[in-house]
C-alpha positions in Angstrom: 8.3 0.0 34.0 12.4 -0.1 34.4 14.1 2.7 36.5 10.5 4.8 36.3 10.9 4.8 32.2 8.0 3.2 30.1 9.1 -0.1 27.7 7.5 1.3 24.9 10.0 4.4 23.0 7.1 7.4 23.6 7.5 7.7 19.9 5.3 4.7 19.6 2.9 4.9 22.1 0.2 5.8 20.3 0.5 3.1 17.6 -0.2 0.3 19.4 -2.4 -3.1 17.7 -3.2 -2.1 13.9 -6.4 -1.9 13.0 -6.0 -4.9 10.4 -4.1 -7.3 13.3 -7.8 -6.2 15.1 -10.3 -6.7 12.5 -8.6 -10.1 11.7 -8.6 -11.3 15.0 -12.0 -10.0 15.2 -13.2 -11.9 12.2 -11.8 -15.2 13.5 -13.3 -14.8 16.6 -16.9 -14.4 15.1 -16.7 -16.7 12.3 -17.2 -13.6 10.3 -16.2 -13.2 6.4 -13.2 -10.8 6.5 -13.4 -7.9 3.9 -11.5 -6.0 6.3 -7.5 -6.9 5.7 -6.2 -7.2 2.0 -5.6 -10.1 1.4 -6.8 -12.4 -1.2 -8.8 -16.1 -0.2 -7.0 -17.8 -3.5 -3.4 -17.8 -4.5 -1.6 -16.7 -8.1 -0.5 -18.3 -10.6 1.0 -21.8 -10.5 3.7 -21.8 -12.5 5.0 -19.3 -10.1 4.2 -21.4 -7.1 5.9 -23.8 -8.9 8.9 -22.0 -9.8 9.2 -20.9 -5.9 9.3 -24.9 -5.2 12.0 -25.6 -8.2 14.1 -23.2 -6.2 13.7 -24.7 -3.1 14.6 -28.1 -4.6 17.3 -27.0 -6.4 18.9 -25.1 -3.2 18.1 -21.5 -4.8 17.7 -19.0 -2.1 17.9 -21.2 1.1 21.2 -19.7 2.5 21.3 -15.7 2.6 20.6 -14.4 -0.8 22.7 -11.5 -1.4 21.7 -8.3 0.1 20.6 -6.3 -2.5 18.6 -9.3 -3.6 19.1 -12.3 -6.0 20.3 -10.9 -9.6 17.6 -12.8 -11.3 15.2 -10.5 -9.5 17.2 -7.4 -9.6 17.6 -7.2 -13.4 13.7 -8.8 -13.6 12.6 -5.7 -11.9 14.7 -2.9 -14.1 13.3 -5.1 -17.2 9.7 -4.5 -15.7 10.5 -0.6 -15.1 11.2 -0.5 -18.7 8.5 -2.5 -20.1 5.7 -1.0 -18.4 7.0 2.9 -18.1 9.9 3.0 -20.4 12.1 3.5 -17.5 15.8 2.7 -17.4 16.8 1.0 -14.0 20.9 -0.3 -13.5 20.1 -3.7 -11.9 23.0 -3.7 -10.2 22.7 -0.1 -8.4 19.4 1.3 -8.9 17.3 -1.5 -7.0 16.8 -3.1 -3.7 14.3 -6.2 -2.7 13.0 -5.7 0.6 10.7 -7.9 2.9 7.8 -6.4 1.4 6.5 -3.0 0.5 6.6 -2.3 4.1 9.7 -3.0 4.9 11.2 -0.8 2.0 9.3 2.0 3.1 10.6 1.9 6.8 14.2 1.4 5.5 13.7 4.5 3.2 12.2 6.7 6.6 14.8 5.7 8.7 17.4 6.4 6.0 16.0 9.9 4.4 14.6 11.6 7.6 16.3 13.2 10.5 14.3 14.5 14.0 12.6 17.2 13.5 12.2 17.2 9.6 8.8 17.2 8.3 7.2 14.6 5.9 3.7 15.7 3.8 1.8 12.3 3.3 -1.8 11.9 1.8 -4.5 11.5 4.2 -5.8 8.6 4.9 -2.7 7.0 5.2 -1.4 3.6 5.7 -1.2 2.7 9.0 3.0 1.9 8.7 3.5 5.4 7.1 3.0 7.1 10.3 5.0 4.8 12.6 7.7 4.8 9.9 7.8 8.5 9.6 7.5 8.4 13.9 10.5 5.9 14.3 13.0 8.3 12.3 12.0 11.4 14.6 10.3 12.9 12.1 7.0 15.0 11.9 3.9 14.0 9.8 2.4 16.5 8.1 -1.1 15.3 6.7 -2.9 16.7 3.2 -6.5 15.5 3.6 -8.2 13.7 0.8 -11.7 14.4 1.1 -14.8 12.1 -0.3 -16.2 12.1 -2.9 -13.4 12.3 -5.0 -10.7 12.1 -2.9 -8.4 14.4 -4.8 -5.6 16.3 -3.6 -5.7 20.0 -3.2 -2.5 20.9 -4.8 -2.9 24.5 -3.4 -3.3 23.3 0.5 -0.1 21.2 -0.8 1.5 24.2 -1.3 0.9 25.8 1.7 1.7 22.9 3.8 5.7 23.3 2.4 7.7 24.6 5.0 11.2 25.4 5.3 11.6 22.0 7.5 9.7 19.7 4.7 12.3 17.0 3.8 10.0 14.2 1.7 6.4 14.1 0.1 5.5 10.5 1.0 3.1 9.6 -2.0 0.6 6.8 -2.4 -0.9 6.3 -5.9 -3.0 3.9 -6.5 -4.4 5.0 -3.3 -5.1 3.1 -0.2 -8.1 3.7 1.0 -9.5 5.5 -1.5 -8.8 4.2 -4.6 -7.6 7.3 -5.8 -5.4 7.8 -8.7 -2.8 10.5 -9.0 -3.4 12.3 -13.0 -1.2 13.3 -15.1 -2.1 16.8 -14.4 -1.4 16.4 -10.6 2.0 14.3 -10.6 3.4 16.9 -13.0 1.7 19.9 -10.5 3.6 18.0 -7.4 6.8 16.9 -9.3 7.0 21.0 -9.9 6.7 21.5 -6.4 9.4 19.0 -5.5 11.9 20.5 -7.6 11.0 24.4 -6.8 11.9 23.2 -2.9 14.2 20.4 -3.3 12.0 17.9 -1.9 12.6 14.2 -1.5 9.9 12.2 -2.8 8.9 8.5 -2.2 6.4 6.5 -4.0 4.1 4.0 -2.9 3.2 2.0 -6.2 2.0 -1.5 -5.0 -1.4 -1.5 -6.5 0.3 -0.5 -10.0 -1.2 -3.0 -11.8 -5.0 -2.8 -10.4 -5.6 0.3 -12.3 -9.3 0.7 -13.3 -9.7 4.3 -14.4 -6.7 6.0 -16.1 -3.5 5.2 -15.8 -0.7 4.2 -13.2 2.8 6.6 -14.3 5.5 6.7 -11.5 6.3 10.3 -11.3 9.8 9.5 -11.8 9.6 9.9 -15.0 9.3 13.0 -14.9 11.5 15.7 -15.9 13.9 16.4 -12.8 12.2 13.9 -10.8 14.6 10.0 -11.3 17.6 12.1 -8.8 15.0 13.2 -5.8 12.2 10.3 -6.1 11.9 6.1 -4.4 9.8 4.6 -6.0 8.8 1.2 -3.4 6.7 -1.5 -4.9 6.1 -5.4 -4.4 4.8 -8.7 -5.7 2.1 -9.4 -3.4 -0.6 -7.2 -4.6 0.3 -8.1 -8.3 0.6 -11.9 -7.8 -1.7 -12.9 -5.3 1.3 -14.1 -2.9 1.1 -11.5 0.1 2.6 -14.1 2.4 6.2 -14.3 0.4 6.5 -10.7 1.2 9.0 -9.5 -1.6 9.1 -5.7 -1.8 11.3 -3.6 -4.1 12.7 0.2 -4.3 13.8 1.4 -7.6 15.6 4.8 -7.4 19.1 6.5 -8.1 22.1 4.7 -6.9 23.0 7.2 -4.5 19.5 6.8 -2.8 19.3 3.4 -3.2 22.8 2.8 -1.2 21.1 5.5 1.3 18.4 3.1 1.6 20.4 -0.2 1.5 22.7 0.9 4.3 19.4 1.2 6.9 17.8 -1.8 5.1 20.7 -4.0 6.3 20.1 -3.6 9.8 16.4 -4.6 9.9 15.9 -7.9 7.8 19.5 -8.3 6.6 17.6 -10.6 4.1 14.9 -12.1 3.2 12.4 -14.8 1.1 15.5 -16.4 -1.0 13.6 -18.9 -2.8 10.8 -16.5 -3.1 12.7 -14.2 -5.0 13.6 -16.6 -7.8 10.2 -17.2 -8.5 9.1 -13.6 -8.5 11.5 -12.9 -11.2 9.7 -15.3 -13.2 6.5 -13.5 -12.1 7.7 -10.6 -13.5 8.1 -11.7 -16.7 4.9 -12.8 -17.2 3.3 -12.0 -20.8 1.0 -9.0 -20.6 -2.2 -11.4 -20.9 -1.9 -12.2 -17.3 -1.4 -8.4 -16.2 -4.5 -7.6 -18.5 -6.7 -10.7 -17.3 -6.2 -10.0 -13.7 -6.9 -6.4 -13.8 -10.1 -7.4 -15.6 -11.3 -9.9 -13.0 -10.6 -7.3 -10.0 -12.3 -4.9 -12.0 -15.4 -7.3 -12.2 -15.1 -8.3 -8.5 -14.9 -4.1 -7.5 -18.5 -3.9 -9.6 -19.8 -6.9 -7.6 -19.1 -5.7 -4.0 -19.4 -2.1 -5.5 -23.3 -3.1 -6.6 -24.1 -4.9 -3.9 -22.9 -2.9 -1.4 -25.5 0.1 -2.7 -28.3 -2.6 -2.6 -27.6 -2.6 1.3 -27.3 0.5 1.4 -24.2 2.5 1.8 -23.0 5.3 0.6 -20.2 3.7 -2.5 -17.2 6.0 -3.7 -15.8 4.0 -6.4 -12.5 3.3 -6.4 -10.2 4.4 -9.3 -7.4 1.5 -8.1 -6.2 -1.0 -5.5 -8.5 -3.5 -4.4 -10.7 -2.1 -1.8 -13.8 0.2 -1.9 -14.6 3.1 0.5 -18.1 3.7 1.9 -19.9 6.1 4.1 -22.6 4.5 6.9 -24.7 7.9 7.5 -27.8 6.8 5.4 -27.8 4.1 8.4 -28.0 7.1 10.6 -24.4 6.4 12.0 -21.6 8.5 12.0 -19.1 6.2 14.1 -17.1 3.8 11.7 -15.1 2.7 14.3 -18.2 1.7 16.8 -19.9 -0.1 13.3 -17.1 -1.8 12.2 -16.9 -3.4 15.8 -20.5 -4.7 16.1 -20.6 -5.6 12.1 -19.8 -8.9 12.3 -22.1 -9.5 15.8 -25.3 -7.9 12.7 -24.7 -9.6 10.2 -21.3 -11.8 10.1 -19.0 -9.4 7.9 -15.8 -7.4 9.0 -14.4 -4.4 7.6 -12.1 -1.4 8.4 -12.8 2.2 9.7 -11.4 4.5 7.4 -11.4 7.1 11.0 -8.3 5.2 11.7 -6.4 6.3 9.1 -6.5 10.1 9.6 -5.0 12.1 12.0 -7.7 14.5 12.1 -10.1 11.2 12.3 -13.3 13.7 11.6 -12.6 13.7 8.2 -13.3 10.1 7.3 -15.4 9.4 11.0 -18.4 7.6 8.8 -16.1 6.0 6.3 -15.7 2.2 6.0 -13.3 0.4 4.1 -13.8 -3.1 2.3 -11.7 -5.6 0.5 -13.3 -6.8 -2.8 -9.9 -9.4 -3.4 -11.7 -12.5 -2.7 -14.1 -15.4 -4.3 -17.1 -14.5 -6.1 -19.3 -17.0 -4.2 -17.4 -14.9 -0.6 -18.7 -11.8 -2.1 -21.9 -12.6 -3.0 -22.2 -14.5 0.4 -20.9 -11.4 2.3 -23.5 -8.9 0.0 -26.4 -11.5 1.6 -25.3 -10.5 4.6 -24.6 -6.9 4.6 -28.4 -6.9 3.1 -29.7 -7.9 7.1 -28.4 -4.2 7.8 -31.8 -2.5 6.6 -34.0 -5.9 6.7 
């Protein structure tokens, strides 16, 4: 305490450890395989390891990179915008690289939101959306996904709109759930947005790990490329979490917005890193296709064996993690079960509870990664089996 005032700003009290800083440590300590924090056990590519080394030989990236990021990446990432979703993105004014998705979303709070305005953001949510949203003064405003499906009710959507609503923080693929937005809904919210003149920001780093349907950003839409960020990264994609290159694609004038807070937090970031993303990025669509195929057979394997143990499975649409329910164990607590898992049977996951704000909603639901080795998998289904042995 100083002068009778806590240390920590009240606006993050309630924050504290997250859950995947926890889980980790937790696994380490127990010598337990982690299926808990998303991250994969084997790295991408290595022609873009590579690449990341030729930069750092040839001096690419060492000193500060510019601030908006290194051209090469910039005009990689309007070329991928286009490719993909037949998007046009100005390399020079429409994008940023950040440190990470995360980063890029904090950077767009602090620079969109004022105290007291309002933010309506899927529930479960990312644990950084709330402290983001918290740090910029603003209020969260949850609309609850509910299992099995995990759709959003675009009605209770409505409703939640109120004359303070600033931003509809979006998340599609969906983490936890695995939910993907459809057409039908992103045009039902984009609607919505214009109606009230809502801000909207996308969270798109699971793009590419799309197993039902089809990832669109709603910026495409009519009315939608002025109001909407769209944030995405490389590690998801690439398999390189630890280089932490993010990017925002929007409309210059949000993008400068964004830029101006973004400067004040990392200045910079991953020079070399950068040079071989943009390589990443312009990877021929075999890769894109192969590696959504090999998740897709990795989801099936955990998905599979995780019913053999005995959980309840909602199958993910997206991302790469798959949300369960522990009530036919006779246990409602995910929280309690996710903290003597690895003490049972040597595996470590995440509570879904922690995600909501109104944590009944997902209290049973447990949340595992499926982004690792086959032989990992297979040895943490073994495992998970000693549950009902």
């Amino acid at each position: 305490m100083t002068q009778g005032r806590p240390l920590l700003n009240p606006r993050l009290a309630e924050f504290g450890t997250t859950i995947f800083a926890e889980m980790s440590a937790l696994a380490v300590r127990t010598g337990s395989i982690n299926l808990g924090q998303g991250f994969p056990d084997t790295d991408g590519p290595e022609e873009i390891r590579e690449a990341a080394v030729r930069a750092l030989r040839a001096g690419h990236g060492n000193q500060y990179p510019p601030g908006p990021g290194v051209p090469e990446l910039r005009s990689a990432i309007a070329d991928h915008q286009r490719r993909f979703y037949d998007l046009d993105v100005d390399p020079d004014t429409d994008v940023l690289v950040t440190a990470g998705a995360t980063e890029a979303i904090a950077a767009t709070m602090l620079a969109l939101l004022e105290p007291g305005d309002e933010v309506i953001a899927f529930e479960p949510f990312y644990d950084s959306y709330a402290a983001c949203i918290a740090m910029a003064g603003a209020k969260r405003v949850p609309l609850t996904l509910r299992a099995p499906s995990f759709r959003p009710d675009l009605d209770e959507l409505r409703s939640r709109i109120t004359p303070r609503t600033r931003l509809l923080l979006l998340n599609t693929p969906h983490n936890p759930t695995g939910m993907v937005l459809t057409a039908e809904e992103q045009s039902a919210i984009a609607a919505l947005a214009v109606e009230h003149d809502l801000l909207v920001v996308t969270d798109e780093v699971y793009e590419h790990l799309v197993y039902e349907g089809a990832h669109r950003p709603i910026a495409a839409l009519p009315g939608m490329r002025e109001r909407t960020v769209s944030i995405s990264s490389a590690g998801k994609t690439f398999s390189y979490t630890g280089w932490k290159v993010g990017w925002v694609t929007a409309d210059a004038s949000l993008v400068a917005a964004v830029r101006t807070a973004k400067q004040y937090l990392t200045y910079v970031s991953a020079g070399p890193f950068q040079y071989a993303i943009a390589e990443a990025l312009r990877l021929p669509d075999t890769y894109f296709d192969s590696f959504r195929a090999d998740l897709r057979r990795k989801r099936d394997l955990l998905g599979d064996g995780l019913r053999a143990a005995g959980f309840e499975v909602y199958e993910p649409q997206g991302t790469y993690f798959i949300t369960t329910d522990i009530s036919p164990f006779g246990e409602k607590d995910a929280y309690a079960f996710c903290r003597t898992l690895p003490e049972r049977c040597g595996v470590v996951a995440v509570p879904n509870s922690v995600f909501y704000d109104a944590p009944d909603a997902g209290r049973s639901q447990v949340r595992f990664t499926f982004c690792k080795r086959d032989d990992v998998l297979q040895e943490a289904v073994g495992r998970l089996r000693r549950l009902t042995s």
